[in-house]
C-alpha positions as CSV (number, residue, x, y, z in Angstrom):
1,X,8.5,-48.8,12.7
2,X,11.1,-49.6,10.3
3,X,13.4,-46.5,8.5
4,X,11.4,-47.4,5.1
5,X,8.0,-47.7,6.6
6,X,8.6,-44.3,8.0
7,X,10.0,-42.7,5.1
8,X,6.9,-44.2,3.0
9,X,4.6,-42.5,5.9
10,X,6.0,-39.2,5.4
11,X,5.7,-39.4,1.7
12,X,2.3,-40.2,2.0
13,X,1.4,-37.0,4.7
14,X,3.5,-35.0,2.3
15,X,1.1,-35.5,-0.3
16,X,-2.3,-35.2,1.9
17,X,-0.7,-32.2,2.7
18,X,0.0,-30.7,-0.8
19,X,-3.8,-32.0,-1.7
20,X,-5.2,-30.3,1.1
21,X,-2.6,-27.2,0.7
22,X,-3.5,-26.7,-3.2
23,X,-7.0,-26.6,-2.4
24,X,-6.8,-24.1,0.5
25,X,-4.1,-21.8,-1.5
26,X,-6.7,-21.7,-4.8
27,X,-9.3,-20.9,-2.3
28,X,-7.4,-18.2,-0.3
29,X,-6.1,-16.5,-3.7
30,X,-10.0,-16.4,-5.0
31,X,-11.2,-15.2,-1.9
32,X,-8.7,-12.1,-1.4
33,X,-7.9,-11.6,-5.8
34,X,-11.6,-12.1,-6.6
35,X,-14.2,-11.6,-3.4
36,X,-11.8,-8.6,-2.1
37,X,-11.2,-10.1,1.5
38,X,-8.3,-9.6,3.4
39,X,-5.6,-12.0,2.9
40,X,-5.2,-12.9,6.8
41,X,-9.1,-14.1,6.9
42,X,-8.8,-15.7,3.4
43,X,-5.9,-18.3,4.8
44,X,-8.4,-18.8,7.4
45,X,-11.3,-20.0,4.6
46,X,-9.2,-21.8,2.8
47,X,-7.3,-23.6,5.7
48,X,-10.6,-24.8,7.2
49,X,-11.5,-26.4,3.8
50,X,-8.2,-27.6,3.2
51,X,-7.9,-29.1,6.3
52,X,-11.1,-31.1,5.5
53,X,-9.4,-32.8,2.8
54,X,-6.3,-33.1,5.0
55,X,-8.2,-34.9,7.5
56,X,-10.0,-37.5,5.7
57,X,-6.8,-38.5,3.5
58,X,-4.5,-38.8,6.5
59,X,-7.1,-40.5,8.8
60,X,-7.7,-43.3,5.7
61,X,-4.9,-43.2,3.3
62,X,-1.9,-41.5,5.1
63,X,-2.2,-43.0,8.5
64,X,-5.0,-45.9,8.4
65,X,-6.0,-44.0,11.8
66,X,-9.5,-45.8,11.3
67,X,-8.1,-48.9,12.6
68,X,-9.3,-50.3,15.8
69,X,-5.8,-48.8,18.0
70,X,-6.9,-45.3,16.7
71,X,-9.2,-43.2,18.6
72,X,-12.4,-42.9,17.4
73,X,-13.2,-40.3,14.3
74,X,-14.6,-37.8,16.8
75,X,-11.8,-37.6,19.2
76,X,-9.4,-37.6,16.7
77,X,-11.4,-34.9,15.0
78,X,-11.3,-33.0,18.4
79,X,-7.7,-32.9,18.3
80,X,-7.4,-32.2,14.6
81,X,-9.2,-28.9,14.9
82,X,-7.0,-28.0,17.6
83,X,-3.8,-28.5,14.8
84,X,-5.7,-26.5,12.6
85,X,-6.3,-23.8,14.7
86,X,-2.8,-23.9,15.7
87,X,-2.1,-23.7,11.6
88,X,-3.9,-21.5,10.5
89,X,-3.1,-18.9,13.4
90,X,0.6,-19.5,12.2
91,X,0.0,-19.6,8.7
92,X,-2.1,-15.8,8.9
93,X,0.2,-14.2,11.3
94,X,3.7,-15.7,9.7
95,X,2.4,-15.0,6.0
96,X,1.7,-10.9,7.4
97,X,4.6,-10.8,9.4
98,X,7.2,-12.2,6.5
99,X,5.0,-9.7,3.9
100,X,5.3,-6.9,5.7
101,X,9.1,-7.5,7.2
102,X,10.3,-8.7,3.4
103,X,8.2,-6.4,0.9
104,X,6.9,-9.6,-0.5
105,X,3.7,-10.3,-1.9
106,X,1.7,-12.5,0.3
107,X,1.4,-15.3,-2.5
108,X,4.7,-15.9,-2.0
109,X,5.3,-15.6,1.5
110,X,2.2,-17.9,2.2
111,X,4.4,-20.4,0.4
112,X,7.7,-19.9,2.6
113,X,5.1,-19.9,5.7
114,X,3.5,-23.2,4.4
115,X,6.4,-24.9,4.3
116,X,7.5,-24.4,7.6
117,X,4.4,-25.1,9.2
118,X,3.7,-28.1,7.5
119,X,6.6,-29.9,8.4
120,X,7.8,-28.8,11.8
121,X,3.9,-28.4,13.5
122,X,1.2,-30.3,11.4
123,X,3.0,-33.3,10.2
124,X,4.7,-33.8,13.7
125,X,1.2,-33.1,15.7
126,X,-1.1,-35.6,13.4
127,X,1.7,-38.2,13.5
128,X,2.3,-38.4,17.1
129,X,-1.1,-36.8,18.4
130,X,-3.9,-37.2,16.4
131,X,-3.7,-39.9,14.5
132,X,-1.3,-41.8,17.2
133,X,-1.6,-45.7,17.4
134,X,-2.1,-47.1,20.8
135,X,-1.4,-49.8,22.1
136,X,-4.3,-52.2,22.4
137,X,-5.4,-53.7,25.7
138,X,-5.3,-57.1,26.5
139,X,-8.2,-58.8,27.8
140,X,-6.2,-61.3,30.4
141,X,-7.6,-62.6,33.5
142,X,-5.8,-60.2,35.6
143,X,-7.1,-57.3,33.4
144,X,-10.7,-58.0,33.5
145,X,-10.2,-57.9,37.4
146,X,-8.7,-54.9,37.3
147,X,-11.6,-53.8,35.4
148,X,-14.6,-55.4,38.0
């Protein structure tokens, strides 16, 4: 993949993930600010939703993952809730920990947290495990034999 083709991929995830992140933060902040839940559970709400939007821009838009060298939608989708998991567990915990340890308000730290999770775990585990192109088989002689 060329440097430019990469750089225009990253761009792209960079803005699935700011769709997807702007929906789950509106969602945590009226969830804790307005239904009076804890702020921990509320990343978890939001990030399941946001995540939904994450998923369906990055598997069409971001990384045309619905190509026929992509996994099919379900095992991608497999994998994807496992990055999420992953997320929001890191999100919740990081966003308490940096509150407490820094005095901040979690609105804030949430954003610090975000960051860093976006860009050193999602980004690298939908790139190169979810939504990872493979390489397609050949249908020679000698693999069809293989094959039976």
């Amino acid at each position: 993949m060329s440097m430019m083709k990469s750089v225009f991929v990253f761009a792209k995830a960079q803005v699935s993930a700011f769709s997807g992140g702007i929906i789950d933060y509106l969602i945590m902040i009226a969830c804790t600010e307005l239904l009076h839940i804890h702020y921990t559970i509320s990343i978890a709400i939001g990030g399941i939703i946001g995540a939904i939007v994450n998923f369906s821009i990055n598997r069409y838009w971001t990384f045309n993952a619905n190509q026929s060298n992509q996994l099919p939608v379900g095992k991608q989708l497999v994998k994807f809730v496992f990055v999420v998991a992953g997320s929001i567990l890191l999100k919740s915990s990081g966003t308490y920990l940096f509150s407490t340890m820094l005095r901040l308000d979690y609105k804030i730290t949430r954003i610090m947290v975000d960051i860093l999770v976006s860009l050193g775990f999602n980004y690298t585990l939908q790139k190169y495990w979810v939504f990872k192109k493979h390489d397609t088989v050949s249908k020679t002689p000698q693999a069809t034999e293989l094959k039976g």
